[in-house]
C-alpha positions in Angstrom: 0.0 0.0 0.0 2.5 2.3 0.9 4.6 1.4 -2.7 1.1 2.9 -4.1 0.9 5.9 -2.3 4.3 6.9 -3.0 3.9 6.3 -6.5 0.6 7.7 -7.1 2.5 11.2 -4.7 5.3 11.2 -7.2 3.1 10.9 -10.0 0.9 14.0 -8.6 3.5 16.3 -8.0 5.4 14.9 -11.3 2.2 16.2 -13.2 2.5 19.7 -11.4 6.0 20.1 -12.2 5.6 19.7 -15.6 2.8 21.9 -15.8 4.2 24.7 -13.8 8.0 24.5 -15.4 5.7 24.2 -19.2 4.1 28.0 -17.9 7.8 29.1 -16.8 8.9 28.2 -20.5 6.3 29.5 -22.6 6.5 32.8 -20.5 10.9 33.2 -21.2 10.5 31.9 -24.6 8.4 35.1 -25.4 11.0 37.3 -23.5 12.3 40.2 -24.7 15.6 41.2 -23.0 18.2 43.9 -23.0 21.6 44.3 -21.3 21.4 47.1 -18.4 24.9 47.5 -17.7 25.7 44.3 -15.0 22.3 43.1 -15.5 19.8 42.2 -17.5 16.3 43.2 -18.0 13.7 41.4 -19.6 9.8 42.0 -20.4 7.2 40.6 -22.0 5.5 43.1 -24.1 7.7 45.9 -24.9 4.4 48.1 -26.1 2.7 47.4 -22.4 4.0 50.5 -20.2 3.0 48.2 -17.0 4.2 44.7 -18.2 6.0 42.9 -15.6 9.8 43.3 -15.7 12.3 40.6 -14.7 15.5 41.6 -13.6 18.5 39.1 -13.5 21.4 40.7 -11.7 25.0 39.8 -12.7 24.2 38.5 -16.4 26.8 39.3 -19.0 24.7 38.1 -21.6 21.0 38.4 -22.3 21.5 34.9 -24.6 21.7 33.1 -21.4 18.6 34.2 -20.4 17.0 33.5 -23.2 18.1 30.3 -24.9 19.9 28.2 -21.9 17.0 29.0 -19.5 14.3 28.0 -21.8 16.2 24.5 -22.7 16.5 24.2 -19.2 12.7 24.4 -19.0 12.4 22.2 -21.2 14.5 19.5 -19.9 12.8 19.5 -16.7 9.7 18.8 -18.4 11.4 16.1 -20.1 12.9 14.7 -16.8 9.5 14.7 -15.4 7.8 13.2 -18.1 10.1 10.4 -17.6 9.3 10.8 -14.1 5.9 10.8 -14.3 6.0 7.5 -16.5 7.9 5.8 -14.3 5.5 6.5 -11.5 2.5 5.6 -13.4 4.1 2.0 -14.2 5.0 1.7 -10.6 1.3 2.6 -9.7 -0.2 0.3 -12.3 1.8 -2.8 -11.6 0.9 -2.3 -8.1 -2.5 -2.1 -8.6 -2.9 -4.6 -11.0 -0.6 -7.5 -8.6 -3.2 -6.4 -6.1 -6.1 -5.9 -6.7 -7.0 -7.3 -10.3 -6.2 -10.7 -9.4 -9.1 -13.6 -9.8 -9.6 -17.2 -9.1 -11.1 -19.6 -11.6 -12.1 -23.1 -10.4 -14.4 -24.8 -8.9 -14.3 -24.9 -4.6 -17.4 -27.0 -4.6 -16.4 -30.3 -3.5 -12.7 -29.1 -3.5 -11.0 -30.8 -0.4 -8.8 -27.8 0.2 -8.2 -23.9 -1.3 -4.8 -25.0 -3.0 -7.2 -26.0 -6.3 -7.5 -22.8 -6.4 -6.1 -21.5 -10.5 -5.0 -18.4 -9.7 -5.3 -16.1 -13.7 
């Protein structure tokens, strides 16, 4: 049981990760960023006077920002697709060992259970 419950947890929060790291993406793929001496400043909508402004202190170069964040984005949605697969086997197997088991037979007459055909 407790095999299950961790699975079907790291399954969960796998899902959540990879929805919540797929927002972060699509939001610094669309980035639009300029160097600000030491730092630099990115926005989403350059016409929008009150878009929200990310500042990352101590960049050199605005590519980082844009290209190796984004691909590490999307390699943690990778990773936890993996993950998330991974957990969903665990769960399954689990569930089926368990509970999806049957008997056929017949027990009428049957001297003991250990007739039983387990399928």
């Amino acid at each position: 049981l407790l095999y299950f419950v961790l699975c079907t947890t790291g399954l969960v929060i796998s899902v959540l990760v990879v929805a919540f790291a797929g927002h972060h993406h699509s939001q610094a793929s669309s980035f639009i960023c300029r160097q600000d001496e030491e730092d630099c400043e990115c926005v989403l909508d350059l016409s929008d006077p009150i878009a929200r402004t990310f500042n990352y202190k101590e960049v050199s170069d605005c590519e980082a920002i844009t290209s190796t964040l984004t691909f590490y984005y999307l390699l943690q949605i990778l990773l936890n697709l993996a993950q998330a697969v991974v957990c969903a086997v665990g769960a399954f197997i689990m569930w089926k060992h368990r509970y999806q088991v049957f008997f056929a037979g017949i027990q009428i007459g049957s001297p003991s259970t250990q007739q039983w055909q387990n399928v």
